[in-house]
C-alpha positions as CSV (number, residue, x, y, z in Angstrom):
1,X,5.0,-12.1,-2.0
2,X,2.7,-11.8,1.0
3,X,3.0,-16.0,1.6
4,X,4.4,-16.2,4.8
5,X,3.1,-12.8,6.3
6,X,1.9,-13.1,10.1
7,X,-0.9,-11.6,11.5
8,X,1.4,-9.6,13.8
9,X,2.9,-8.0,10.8
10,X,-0.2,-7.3,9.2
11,X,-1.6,-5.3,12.4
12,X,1.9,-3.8,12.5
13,X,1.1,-2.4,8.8
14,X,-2.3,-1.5,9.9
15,X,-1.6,0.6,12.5
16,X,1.3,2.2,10.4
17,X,-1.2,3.1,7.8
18,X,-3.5,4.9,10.4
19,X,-0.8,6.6,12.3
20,X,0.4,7.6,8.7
21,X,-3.3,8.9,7.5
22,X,-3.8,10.8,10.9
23,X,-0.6,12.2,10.4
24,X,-1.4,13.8,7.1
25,X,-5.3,14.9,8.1
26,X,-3.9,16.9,11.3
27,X,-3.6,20.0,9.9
28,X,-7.3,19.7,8.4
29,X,-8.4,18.8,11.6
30,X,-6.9,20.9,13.4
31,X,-8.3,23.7,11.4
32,X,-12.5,22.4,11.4
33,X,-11.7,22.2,15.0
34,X,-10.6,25.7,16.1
35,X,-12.9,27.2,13.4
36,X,-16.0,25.9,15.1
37,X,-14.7,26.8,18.7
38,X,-13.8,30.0,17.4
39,X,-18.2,30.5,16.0
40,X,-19.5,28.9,19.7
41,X,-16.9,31.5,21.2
42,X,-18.2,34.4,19.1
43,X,-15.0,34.9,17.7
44,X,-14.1,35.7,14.0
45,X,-13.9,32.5,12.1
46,X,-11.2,33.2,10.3
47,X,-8.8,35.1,12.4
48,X,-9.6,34.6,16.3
49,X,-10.5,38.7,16.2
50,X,-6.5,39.6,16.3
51,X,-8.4,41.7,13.0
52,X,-5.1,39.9,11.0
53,X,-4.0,37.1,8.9
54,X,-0.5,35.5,8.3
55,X,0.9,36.0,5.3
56,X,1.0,32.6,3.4
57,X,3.6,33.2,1.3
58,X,6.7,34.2,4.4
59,X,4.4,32.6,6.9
60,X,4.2,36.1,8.8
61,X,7.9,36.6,8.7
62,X,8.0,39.3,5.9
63,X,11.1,38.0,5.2
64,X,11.5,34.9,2.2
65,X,14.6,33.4,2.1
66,X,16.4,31.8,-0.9
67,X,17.6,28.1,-0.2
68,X,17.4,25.2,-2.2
69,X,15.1,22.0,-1.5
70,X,17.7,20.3,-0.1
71,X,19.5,23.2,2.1
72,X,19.4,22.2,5.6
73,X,20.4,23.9,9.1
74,X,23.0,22.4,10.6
75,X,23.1,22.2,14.5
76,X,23.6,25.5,16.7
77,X,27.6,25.7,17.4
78,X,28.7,23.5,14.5
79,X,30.2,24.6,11.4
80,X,30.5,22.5,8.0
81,X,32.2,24.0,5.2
82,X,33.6,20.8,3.3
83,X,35.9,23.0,1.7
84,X,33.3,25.0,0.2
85,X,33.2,28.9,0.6
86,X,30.4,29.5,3.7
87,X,27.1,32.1,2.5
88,X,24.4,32.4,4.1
89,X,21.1,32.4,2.8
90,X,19.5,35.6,1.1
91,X,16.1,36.9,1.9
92,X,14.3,39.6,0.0
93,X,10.9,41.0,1.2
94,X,7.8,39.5,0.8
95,X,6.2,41.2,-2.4
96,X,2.6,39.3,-1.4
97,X,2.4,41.0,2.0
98,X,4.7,44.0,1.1
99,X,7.1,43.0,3.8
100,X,4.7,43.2,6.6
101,X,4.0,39.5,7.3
102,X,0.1,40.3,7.6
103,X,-2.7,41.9,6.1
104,X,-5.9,42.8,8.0
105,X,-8.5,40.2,8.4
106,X,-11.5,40.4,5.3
107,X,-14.1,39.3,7.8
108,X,-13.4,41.3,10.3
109,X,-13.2,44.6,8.1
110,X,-16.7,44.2,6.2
């Protein structure tokens, strides 16, 4: 399978791989990093001592909309019905954060 692979390809692969694994770790990353600026600043750990937290269930929006996993948005201006009848999507409130989109920070309010 791999017979007449050239090292060019191989170091093509490579660097897919690591752009590919950094990729995925970002979010983790970026998390340990502001964390620890947050302790040498002083600061709350956990939420940066705005004394609240994001919902993680609407994401701070209150709001959760009902769409399917492959519902996307179409472009601002256009319109594609195929011949279907348009709806747009429903939302109910967020029963985790009672509709809010935050609640108040646990480390802050010990």
């Amino acid at each position: 399978m791999f017979e007449n692979i050239t090292a060019s390809e191989i170091a093509g692969y490579s660097v897919g791989a690591l752009l590919l694994s950094a990729t995925i770790s970002a979010s983790k990353l970026d998390s340990f990093v502001s964390i620890s600026q947050r302790s040498s600043l002083g600061m709350c750990k956990r939420c940066g001592d705005l004394k609240m937290i994001a919902c993680s269930k609407c994401k701070g929006s209150g709001l959760i909309k009902q769409r399917g996993p492959f519902d996307f948005i179409t472009a601002v201006g256009e319109k594609q019905d195929f011949g279907l009848k348009a709806t747009s999507p429903s939302s109910s409130s967020c029963t985790n954060c009672l509709a809010r989109g935050h609640f108040s920070c646990p480390e802050c309010s010990k």
